[in-house]
C-alpha positions as CSV (number, residue, x, y, z in Angstrom):
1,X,-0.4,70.1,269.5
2,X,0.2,66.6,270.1
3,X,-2.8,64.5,269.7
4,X,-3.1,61.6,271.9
5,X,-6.6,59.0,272.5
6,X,-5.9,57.0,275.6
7,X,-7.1,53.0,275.4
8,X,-6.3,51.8,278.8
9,X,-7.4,54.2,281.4
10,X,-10.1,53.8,284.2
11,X,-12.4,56.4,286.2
12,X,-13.5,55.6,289.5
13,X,-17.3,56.9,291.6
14,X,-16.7,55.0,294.9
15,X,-20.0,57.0,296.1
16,X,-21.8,54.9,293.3
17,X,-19.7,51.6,292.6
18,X,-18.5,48.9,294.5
19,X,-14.8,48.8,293.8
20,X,-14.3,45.0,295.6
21,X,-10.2,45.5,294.7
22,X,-10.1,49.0,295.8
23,X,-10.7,48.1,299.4
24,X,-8.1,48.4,301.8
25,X,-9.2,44.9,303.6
26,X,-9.5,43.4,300.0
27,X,-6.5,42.2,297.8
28,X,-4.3,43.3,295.8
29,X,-2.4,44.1,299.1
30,X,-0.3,47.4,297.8
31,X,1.4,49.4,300.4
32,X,0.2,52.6,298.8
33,X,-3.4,51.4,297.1
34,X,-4.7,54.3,299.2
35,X,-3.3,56.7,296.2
36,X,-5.9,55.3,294.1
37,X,-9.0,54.9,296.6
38,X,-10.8,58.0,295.5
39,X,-13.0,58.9,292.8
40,X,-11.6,59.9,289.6
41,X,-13.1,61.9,286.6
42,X,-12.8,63.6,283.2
43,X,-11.3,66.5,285.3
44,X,-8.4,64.4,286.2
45,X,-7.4,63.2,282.9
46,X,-7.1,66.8,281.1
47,X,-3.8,67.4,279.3
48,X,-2.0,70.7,279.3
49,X,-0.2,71.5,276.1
50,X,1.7,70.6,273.7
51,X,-0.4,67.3,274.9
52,X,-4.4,67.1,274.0
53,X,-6.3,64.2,275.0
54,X,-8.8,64.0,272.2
55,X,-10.6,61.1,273.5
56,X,-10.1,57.4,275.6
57,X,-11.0,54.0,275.8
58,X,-12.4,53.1,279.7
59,X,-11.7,49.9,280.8
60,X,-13.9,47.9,283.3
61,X,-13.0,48.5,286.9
62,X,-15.1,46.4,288.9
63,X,-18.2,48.9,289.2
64,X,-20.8,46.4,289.6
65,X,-20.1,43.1,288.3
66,X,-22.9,41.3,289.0
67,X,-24.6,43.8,286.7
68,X,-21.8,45.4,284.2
69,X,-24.1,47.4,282.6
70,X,-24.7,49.7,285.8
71,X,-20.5,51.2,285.0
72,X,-21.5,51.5,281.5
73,X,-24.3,53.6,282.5
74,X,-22.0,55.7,284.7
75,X,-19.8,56.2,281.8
76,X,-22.4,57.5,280.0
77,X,-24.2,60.1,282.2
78,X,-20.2,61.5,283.5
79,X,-17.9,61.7,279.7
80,X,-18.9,64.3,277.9
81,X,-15.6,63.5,275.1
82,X,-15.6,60.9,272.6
83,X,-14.7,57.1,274.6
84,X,-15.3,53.7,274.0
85,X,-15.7,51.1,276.7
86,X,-14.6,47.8,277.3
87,X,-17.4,46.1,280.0
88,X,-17.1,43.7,282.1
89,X,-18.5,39.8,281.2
90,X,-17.4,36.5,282.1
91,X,-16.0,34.7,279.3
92,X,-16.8,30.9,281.0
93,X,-20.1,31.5,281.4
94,X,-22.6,29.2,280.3
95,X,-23.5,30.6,276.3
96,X,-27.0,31.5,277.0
97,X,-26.1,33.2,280.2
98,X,-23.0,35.0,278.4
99,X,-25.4,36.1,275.1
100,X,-27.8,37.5,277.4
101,X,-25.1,39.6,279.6
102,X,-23.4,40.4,275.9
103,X,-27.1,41.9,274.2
104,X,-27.5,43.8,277.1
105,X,-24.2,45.6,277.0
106,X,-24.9,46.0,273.3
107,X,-27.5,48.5,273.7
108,X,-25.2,50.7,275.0
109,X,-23.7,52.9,271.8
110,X,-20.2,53.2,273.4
111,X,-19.5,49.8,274.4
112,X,-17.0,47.8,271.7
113,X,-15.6,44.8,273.7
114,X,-15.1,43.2,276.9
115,X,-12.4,42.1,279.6
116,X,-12.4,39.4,281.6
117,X,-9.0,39.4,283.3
118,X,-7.1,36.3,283.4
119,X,-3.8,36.8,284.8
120,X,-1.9,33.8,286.6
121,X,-5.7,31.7,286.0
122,X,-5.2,32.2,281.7
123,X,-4.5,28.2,281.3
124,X,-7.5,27.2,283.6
125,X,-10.1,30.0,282.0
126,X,-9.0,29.5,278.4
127,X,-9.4,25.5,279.4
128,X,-13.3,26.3,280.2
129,X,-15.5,24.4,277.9
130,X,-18.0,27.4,277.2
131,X,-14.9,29.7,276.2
132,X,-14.9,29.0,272.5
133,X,-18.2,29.3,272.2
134,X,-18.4,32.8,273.9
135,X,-15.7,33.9,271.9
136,X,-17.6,33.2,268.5
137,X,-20.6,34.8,270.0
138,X,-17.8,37.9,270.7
139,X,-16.5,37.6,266.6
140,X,-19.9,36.9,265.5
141,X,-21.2,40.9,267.2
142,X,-17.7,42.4,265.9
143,X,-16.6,43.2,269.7
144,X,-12.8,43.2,271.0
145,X,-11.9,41.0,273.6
146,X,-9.2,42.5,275.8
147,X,-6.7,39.8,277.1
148,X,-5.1,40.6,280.3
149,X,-2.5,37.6,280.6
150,X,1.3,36.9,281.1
151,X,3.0,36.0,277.2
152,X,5.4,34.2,279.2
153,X,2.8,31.8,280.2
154,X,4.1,29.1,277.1
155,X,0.5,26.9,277.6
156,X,-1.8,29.3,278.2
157,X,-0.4,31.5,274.6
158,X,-0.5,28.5,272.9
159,X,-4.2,27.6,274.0
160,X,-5.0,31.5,273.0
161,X,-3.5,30.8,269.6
162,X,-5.8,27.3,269.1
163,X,-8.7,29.7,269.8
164,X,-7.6,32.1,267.7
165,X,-7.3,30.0,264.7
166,X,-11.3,28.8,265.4
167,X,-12.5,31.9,265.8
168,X,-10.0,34.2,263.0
169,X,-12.7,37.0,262.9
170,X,-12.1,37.5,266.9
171,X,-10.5,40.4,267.7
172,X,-7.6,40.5,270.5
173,X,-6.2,43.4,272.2
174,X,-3.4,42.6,274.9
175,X,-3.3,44.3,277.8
176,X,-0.4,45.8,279.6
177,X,2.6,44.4,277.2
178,X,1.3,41.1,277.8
179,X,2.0,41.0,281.7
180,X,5.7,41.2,282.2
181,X,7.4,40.3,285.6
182,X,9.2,42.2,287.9
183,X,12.4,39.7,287.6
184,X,11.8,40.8,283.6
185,X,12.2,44.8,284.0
186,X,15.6,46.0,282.4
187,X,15.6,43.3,280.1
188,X,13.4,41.5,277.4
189,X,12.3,38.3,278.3
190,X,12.8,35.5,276.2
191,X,9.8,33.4,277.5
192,X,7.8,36.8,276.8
193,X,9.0,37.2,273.7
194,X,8.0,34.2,272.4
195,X,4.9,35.1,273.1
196,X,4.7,38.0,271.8
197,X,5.7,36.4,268.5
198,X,3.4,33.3,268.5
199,X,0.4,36.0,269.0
200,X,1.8,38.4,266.6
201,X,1.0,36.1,263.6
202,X,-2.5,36.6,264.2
203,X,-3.6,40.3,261.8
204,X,-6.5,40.4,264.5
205,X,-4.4,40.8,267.4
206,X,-2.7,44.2,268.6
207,X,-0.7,45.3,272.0
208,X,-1.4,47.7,274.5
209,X,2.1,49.2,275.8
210,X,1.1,50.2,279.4
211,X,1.2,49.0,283.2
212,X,4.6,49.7,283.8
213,X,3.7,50.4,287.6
214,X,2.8,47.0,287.9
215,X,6.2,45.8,287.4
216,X,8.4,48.5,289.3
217,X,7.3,51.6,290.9
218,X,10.4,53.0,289.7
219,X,10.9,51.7,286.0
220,X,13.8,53.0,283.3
221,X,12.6,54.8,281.0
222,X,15.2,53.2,278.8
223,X,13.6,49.4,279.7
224,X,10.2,50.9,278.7
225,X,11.3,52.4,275.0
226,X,12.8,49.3,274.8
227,X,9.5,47.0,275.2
228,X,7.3,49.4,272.9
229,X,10.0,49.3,270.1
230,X,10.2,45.8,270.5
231,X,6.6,45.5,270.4
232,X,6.3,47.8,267.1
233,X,9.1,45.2,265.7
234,X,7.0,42.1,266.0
235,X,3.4,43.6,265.5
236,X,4.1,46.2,263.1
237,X,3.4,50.0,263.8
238,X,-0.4,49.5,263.1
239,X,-1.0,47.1,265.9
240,X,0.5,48.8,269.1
241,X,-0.6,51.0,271.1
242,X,0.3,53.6,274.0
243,X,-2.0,53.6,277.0
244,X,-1.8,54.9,280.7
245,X,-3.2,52.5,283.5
246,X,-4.6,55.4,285.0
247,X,-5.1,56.2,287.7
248,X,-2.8,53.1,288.3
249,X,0.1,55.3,286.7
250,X,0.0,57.6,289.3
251,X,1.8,55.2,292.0
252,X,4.6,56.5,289.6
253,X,4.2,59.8,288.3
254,X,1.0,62.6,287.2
255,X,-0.6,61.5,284.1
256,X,0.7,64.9,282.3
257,X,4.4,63.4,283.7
258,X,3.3,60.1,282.2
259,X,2.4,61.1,278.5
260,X,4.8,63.9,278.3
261,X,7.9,60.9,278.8
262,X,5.8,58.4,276.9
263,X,6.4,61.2,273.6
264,X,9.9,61.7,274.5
265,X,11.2,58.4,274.4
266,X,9.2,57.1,271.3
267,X,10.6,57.9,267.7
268,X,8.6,60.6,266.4
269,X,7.6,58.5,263.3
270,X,5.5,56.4,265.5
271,X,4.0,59.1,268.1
272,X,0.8,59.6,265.7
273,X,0.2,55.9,265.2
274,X,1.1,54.5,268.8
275,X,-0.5,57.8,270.4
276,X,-3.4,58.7,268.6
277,X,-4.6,56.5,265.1
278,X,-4.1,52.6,266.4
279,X,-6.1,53.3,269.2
280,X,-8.7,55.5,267.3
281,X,-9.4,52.6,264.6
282,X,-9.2,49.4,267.4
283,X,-11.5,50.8,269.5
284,X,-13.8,52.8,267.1
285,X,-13.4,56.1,269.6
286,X,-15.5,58.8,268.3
């Protein structure tokens, strides 16, 4: 049996949460968004064999933002199998208003990090003057901050290394390869490669391979071997990890289709470590 632990997946309750960007009249403005506008549970992320999902790491999804504990709650009462979760707080906060949101989170056994997604707005966020601060407060309580952000952004990677160095303890995971482009599928970026590189040279960073969907509905298998092993190559094979985007994976392909050609196109020297361990010690899952 092929162990895998999942650390980028998300479940939906649309009865309980709000779901802003799941919307149809909200953005992002997907043609087929309606695929994942339904409620998704444990039931939908069970693995026939040889596969075995042993456990997962849940990712905010905009349940409740204006009170991120309320998802974390959810979580909770619904997984019955080992998880850790990643909640949702706002990184340019004002300190006392982020340590509050942060020691409420903390009372929450499962919760070991947070997201605050900064995409195409990384250069302006990271500029924030209560940033640094909020990221030693994040170092300080031993929690993971998960860094959704385009490498190829040159400024805005070399502003997350400067932070990086003032805060070493900090620990980084990147989400979804580090954002590449759709003008970047079938080939490796220099610009993203660079950043890849500049981040690599901090021991408390590590890579999430995953998102694929985002760039092309319809990516090569051959372009997505080629990131992760390119990842493995600058990080090491301790600091990268496998991950689904579900449900966003499905606007490709089942999430049995998903893992089953994740383990076909990785060596099999790394499918323990990229599938199952990395994730297991980044993310404390138990």
């Amino acid at each position: 049996m092929i162990q895998i632990i999942d650390p980028h997946l998300h479940l939906f309750d649309i009865t309980q949460g709000d779901y802003y960007w799941l919307k149809p009249e909200n953005p992002p403005f997907w043609a087929d968004k309606s695929i994942i506008h339904r409620t998704f549970t444990c039931e939908n992320i069970e693995l026939q064999p040889p596969l075995s999902l042993c456990g997962f790491v849940h990712i905010e999804a905009g349940f409740d933002n204006k009170q991120p504990v309320k998802e974390v709650e959810y979580l909770e009462q619904a997984v019955s199998m080992p998880f850790a979760a990643i909640a949702y707080a706002n990184i340019t906060d004002e300190p006392a208003v982020f340590k509050a949101a942060i020691t409420a989170l903390m009372q929450y056994q499962h919760v070991v990090g947070i997201r605050y997604i900064l995409d195409n707005n990384a250069l302006d966020i990271l500029s924030n003057a209560n940033v640094s601060q909020n990221f030693s407060l994040l170092a300080e309580k031993s929690l993971i901050f998960d860094c959704q952000m385009p490498l190829a952004n040159k400024k805005a990677v070399s502003l997350l290394c400067t932070l990086l160095s003032q805060t070493p303890a900090l620990k980084v995971v990147i989400n979804h390869l580090g954002s590449p482009t759709k003008a970047d599928q079938n080939k490796i970026s220099n610009k993203w490669y660079q950043g890849l590189l500049a981040l690599s040279a901090f021991p408390t960073v590590a890579i999430k391979c995953s998102g694929w969907e985002m760039v092309s509905r319809n990516y090569a298998l051959q372009w997505l071997s080629a990131m992760v092993l390119t990842c493995v190559e600058v990080f090491g094979e301790h600091r990268v990890m496998l991950a689904s985007n579900f449900p966003l994976c499905l606007f490709s392909m089942n999430y049995q289709d998903y893992w089953q050609q994740v383990i076909d196109v990785i060596p099999n020297s790394l499918q323990q470590s990229l599938c199952y361990k990395n994730a297991k010690t980044w993310y404390n899952v138990e």
